[in-house]
N, C-alpha and C positions, 0 to 999 in steps of 0.2 A: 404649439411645439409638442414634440411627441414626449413621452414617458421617459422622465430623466431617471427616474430609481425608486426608491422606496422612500415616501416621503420626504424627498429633496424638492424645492420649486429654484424658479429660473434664477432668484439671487444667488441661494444655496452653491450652483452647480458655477455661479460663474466667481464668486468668492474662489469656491475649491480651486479652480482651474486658476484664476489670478494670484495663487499663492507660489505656484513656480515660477514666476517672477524676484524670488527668493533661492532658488535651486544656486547650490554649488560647485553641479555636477557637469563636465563637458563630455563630450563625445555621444551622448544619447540623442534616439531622434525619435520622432513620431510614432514606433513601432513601441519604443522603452515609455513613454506616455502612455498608451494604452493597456501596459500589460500591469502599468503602473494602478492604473485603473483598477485591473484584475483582484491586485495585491491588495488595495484599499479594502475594498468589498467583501474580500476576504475575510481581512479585518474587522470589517461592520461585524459580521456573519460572528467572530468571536467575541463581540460586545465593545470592543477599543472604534470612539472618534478618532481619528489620525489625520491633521491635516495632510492633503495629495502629495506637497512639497518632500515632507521628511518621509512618506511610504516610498514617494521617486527615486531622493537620492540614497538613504539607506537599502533599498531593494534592487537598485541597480549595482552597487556598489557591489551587494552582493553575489546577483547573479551573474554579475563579470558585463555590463550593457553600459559602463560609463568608469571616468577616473576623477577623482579630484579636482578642481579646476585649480589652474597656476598660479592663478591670482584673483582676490577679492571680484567678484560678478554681480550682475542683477540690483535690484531696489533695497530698499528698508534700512534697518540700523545698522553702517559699516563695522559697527562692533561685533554685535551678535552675527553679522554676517561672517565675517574674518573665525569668529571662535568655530561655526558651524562649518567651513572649509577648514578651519585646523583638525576639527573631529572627524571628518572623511577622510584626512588624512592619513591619523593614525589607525582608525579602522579599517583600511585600505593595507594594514600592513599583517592583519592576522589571519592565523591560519586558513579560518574559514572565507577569507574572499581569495586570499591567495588560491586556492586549491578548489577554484569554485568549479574548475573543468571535471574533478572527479564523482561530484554526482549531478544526479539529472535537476535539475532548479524549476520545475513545471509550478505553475502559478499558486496552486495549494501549500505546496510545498515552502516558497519562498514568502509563502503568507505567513507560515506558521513560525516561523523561524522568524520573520519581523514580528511577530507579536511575542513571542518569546526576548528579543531582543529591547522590544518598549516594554516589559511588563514591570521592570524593576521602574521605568520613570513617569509613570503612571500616578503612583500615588505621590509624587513630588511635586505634579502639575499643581498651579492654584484653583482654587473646589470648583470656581464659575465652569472652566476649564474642563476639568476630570470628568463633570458630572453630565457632560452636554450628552446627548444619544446620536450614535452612527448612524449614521445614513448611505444609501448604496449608490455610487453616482454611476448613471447610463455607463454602455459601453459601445455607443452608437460611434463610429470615430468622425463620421459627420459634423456633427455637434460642437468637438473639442475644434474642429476647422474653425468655426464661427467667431470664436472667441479669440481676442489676443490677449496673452495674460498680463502684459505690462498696463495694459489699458482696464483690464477687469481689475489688478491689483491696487490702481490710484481711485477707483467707483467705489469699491466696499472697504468694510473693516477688518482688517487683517490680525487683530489682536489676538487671535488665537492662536494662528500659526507663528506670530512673534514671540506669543508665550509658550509654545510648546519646544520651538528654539533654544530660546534663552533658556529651558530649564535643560535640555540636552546640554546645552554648552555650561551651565552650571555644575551638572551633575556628568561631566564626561567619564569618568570611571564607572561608571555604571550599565550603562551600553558597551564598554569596552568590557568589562569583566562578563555580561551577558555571552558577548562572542565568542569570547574565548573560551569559556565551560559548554559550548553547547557541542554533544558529539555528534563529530563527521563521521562517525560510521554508523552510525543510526540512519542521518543520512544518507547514505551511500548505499544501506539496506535498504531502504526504500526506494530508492533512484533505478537498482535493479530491475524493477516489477513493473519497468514503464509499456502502458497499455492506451498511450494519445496524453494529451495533452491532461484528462483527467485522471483520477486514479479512482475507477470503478468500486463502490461498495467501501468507500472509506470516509466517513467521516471527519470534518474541519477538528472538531476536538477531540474524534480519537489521536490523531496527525498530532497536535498540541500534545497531549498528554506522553505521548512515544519520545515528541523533543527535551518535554524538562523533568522526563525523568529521571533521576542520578539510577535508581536502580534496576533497571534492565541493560547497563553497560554490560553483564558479564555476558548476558543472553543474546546482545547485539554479536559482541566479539567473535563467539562460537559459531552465530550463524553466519557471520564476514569469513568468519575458516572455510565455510561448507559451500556456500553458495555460489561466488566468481566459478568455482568449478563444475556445479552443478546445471545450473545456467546452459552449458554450451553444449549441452543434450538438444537434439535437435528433431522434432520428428519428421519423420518419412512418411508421407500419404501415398500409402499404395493405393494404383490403379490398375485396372482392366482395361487397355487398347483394341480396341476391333478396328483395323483401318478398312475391312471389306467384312461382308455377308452383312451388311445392313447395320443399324443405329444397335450399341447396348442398354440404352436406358434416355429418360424423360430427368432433362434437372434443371434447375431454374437458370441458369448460365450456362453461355454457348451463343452463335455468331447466327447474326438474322436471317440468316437465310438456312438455318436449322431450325426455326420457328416454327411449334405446330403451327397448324395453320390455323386451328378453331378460336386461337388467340386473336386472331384477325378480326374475330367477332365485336370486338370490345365495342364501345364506340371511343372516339380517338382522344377525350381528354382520358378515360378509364385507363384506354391502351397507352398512354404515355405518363399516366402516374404507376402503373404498374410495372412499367419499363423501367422507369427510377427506383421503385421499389423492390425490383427482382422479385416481380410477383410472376415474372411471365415463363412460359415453361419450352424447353428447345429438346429436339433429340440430340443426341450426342455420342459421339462414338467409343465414352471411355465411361468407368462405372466405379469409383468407390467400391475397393473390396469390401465387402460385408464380413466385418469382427464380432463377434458377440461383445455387446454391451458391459460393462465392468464397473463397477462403484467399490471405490477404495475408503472404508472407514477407518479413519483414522484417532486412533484414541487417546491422550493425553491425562493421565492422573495429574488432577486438581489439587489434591487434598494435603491437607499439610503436612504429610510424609513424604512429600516432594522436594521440600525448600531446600535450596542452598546448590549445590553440584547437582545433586538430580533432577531438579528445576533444568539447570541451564543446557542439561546434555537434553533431555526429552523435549525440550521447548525448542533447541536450535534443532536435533536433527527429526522434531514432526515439519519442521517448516521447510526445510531442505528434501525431506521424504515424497509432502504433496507437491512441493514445486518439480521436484524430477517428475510425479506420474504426470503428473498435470500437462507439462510439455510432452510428456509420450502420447499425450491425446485422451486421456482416462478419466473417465469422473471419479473428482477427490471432493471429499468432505473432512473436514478439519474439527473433531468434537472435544470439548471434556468433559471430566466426570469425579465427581467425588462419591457421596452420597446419593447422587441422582446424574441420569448422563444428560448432557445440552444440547441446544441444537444446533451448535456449532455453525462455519460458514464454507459455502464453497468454494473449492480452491479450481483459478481456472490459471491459462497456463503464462498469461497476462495483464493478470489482476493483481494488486494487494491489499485487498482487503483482510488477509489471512495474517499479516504481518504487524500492527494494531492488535487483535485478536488473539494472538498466539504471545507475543511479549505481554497485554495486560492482563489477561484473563486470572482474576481471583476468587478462590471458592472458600469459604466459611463454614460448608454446612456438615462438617464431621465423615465420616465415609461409610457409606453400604454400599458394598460391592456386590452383594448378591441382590439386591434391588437393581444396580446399573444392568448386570447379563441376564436379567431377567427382564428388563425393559426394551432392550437390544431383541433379543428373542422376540419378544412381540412385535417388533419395529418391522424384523426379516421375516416375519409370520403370515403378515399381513397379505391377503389376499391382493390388494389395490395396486404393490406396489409393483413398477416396471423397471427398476433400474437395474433387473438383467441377475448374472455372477455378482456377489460379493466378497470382498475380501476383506477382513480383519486386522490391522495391527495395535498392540496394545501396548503402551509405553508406562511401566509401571516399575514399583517396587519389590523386593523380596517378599514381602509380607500381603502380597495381595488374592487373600482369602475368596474365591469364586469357589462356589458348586458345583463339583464336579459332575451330575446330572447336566446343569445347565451347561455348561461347556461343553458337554458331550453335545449336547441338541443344536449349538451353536456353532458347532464345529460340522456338523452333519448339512449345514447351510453354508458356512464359507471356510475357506482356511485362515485359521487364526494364527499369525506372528507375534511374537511373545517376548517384549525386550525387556529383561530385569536388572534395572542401575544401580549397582552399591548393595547387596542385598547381604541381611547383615550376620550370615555364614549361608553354609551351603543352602542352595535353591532344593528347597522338599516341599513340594507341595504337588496335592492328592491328582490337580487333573493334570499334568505336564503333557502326557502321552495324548489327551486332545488338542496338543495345539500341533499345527504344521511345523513349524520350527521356534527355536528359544534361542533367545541372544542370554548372554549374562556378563552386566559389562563388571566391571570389580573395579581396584581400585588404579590400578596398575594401566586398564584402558580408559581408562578415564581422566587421568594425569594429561597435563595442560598440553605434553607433546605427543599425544598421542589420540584423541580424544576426535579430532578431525580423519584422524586412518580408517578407527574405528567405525564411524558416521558413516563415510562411504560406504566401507565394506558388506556394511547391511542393505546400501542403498541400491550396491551394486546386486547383492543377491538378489532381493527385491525385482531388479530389472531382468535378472535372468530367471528367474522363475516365469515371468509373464511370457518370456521369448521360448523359452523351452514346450511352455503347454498353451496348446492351441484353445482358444476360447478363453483362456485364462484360468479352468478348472484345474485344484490340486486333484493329482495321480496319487499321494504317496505321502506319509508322515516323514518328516526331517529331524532330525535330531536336534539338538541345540549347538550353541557354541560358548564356550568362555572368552570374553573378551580379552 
C-alpha cells in the first residue's frame, strides 16, 4: 500500500477513517472528507491528535460544507451521540459559522481556527488520550474509497474518538465560548490576500498566533478600514502591439506556430517537459513595456515609542501602503527597525505573508536610529545590488533622531517619505529638508473617524508621485503635510 502519512500504518488510517461512522453532520460528501483530511493534518502540523470525526464535523460546520443532522445518526453511544448533534447545533447558530461566506475558509485557514477552537478541550481530555502524538493521514482520495467506515468502525477501537466526544459534550461551553471570542475580521484580513488555495510564506503558527490573539484587535480593525478599499486597485500591463513589420520580441508564451524553430531541437520528452514548464520560447508580436525597476522600502519603527495608537496607525497603513504598490506591480519590502533594521519580508501583490509579520512583529532592543540609516546606507551602497530606483518610506515618531549627514547621503539614493504619528509638539528636527515629503499626523488625524481618510490620502499621494515621474525618480523636494 502506498505511503498513508507520517508514521500512520494501515490500522491507524482505517481506525481514523472508521470514526465517521460517528459523524452528525448531513449534507457533506466526499469532497468535505477530503478537505477534512486537509484540516486534520493541519492539525498534526500544530501538535493536536484529533480524531478525523470531530475535525469533519466541526470544520465543515464551519466552513459552511454540512448542517446539523435532524435526528440522532451513525453508530456508538446514542447518548454521547445525541449530546454531539445537540453541540452542532448550537454552534451552527454563531456568528462565526453564520457569516462563514464573508471570508475565504482555505484549509490553513479553517485548520487554525479548529485548533483554536479544541485548544480549550484539550486539557480536559483523559491523559491516555491528550498525550497520544498526531499523525498525518494520506491525502491520496483513492485510499478513503477502499474503506467503509461503518465496517472499519465495528474492526477497531474507537475509544478515543468516544472519549474525545464525551468530553466535547461534557464540556460544551467551552468550544462555544472559543467561537464566539475568536475574531472575524482578523479573518476576513486574511481572507483578502487569497493567492490559491495556499497562503504563500505563511506559517501554520504564525496563522495560530494572529487567531488567539486578543491584542492585535485594534491593528486588525484599522487595517479592515483600509484595505476592502485598497484592494480594488488593479494593475494595467502595458503593452507594445506590432500587428505588421515583423515579431517585437522572444517570450516564453505565445501560439505554436510562433515557435522558434531551434526549440524543435529538443528531443521530444525535453520538448514536452519544457512545453509544461514554459521553458519554451515563441516570437511574439507584443513586448512588455520596459519600466525601470523600483524597490519600495518600507520602514516600520519597532521600538517602544510606538505602542498604543501609534502602533496601530503605522502597522495598518505599512500593510495597506505595500499591498497598494504591490498590486501596481512594484517590489515592496515590508522592514522594522528599532535599535537595528530587519529583514523584513516581501510583499507580493497575492501573498500574505506580510499580514502575520506586520500585526506580530515585537522589538525589545532599545533604539539606535543612527545605526538603522547607517545600515540602510550601506545596504543602497552596495555595489551587488540590482533592484533598480529606490524609494524610502519611514513610519515613525516625533522624536526620531537620524544624522542629518546620513539622510542627506540617503536621500541622494532614494526619495525618503517621512510619516510622523503623534509627535509630541511641533516636528523640529535638523534633516527634514532631506526627505521628499513629511506627513504629520496629530491627534486630531488620527481620531477613530478620521484615521482611515488620512491612510489614504498618503497612499493616494504615494500613487501619484510614481504616475507623475517616469522611471519613478524624485524631480523635486515636497514639503510636508499636517494631518
Amino acid at each position: 500500500m502506498a505511503e498513508r502519512g507520517e508514521g500512520i500504518n494501515t490500522a491507524q488510517f482505517e481506525r481514523q477513517v472508521g470514526t465517521m461512522a460517528l459523524s452528525q453532520l448531513e449534507g457533506a460528501g466526499a469532497l468535505s472528507l477530503m478537505r477534512a483530511v486537509a484540516w486534520h493534518n493541519a492539525l498534526a502540523r500544530l501538535g493536536h491528535a484529533v480524531p478525523l470525526v470531530v475535525v469533519h464535523d466541526l470544520g465543515c460546520l464551519v466552513a459552511g460544507l454540512g448542517r446539523p443532522a435532524g435526528a440522532l445518526r451513525g453508530l456508538g453511544d446514542p447518548d454521547v451521540g445525541e449530546g454531539w448533534r445537540r453541540l452542532l447545533v448550537e454552534l451552527a447558530d454563531a456568528e462565526l459559522v453564520r457569516s462563514q461566506a464573508g471570508w475565504k475558509h482555505r484549509d490553513p485557514m479553517v485548520g487554525v481556527v479548529l485548533a483554536r477552537i479544541l485548544s480549550s478541550i484539550v486539557p480536559q481530555l483523559p491523559e491516555d488520550v491528550r498525550v497520544l502524538r498526531p499523525s498525518l493521514l494520506p491525502v491520496d482520495v483513492v485510499q478513503y474509497t477502499r474503506v467503509e467506515p461503518n465496517s472499519a468502525f465495528t474492526r477497531y477501537d474507537q475509544s478515543v474518538a468516544a472519549a474525545w466526544l464525551r468530553c466535547m459534550v461534557d464540556n460544551r461551553l467551552l468550544p462555544i465560548l472559543e467561537v464566539e471570542q475568536i475574531d472575524l475580521d482578523a479573518l476576513r484580513l486574511l481572507g483578502l490576500f487569497r493567492g490559491g488555495e495556499a497562503l504563500p510564506g505563511v506559517d501554520l503558527a504564525d496563522l495560530y498566533s494572529v487567531i488567539i490573539s486578543p491584542s492585535l484587535a485594534d491593528v486588525v480593525a484599522f487595517s479592515m478600514e483600509l484595505l476592502p478599499s485598497i484592494l480594488e486597485v488593479k494593475r494595467e500591463a502595458g503593452q507594445q502591439s506590432f500587428s505588421i513589420d515583423g515579431y517585437a520580441s522572444i517570450e516564453r508564451h505565445g501560439n505554436i506556430d510562433d515557435l522558434v524553430l531551434t526549440q524543435l531541437a529538443f528531443d521530444e520528452e525535453v520538448f514536452e517537459q519544457k512545453l509544461v514548464d514554459r521553458e519554451l520560447f515563441y516570437f511574439t508580436h507584443e513586448r512588455q513595456l520596459d519600466n525601470e525597476r523600483r524597490t519600495h522600502q518600507v520602514l516600520v519603527d519597532g521600538s517602544a515609542s510606538m505602542r498604543g495608537v501609534r502602533e496601530v496607525f503605522a502597522r495598518g497603513l505599512a500593510l495597506a501602503l505595500c499591498k497598494r504598490l504591490a498590486m501596481l506591480g512594484e517590489e515592496v519590502v515590508l522592514r522594522f527597525f528599532d535599535s537595528r533594521l530587519y529583514e523584513g519580508v516581501r510583499v507580493s501583490g497575492t501573498g500574505s505573508a506580510e499580514v502575520p509579520y506586520a500585526l506580530q512583529f515585537r522589538a525589545e532592543r532599545g533604539r539606535n536610529y543612527a545605526r538603522v540609516i547607517r545600515q540602510l546606507n550601506s545596504e543602497l551602497g552596495q555595489p551587488r545590488r540590482r533592484e533598480g530606483q529606490s524609494l524610502v518610506y519611514l513610519l515613525t515618531h516625533g522624536e526620531c533622531q537620524l544624522p542629518p549627514d546620513e539622510v542627506q547621503q540617503l536621500a541622494a539614493k532614494a526619495p525618503i517619505y517621512g510619516v510622523y504619528i503623534l509627535p509630541g509638539g511641533p516636528l523640529e528636527l535638523p534633516y527634514l529638508d532631506s526627505l521628499h515629503r513629511i506627513h504629520v499626523i496629530d491627534a486630531e488625524a488620527i481620531s477613530h473617524g478620521r484615521r482611515a481618510h488620512k491612510a489614504r490620502q498618503i497612499i493616494d499621494e504615494v500613487q501619484d508621485d510614481l504616475q507623475r515621474r517616469p522611471g519613478g525618480r524624485a524631480t523635486g523636494r515636497g514639503r510636508g503635510r499636517r494631518g
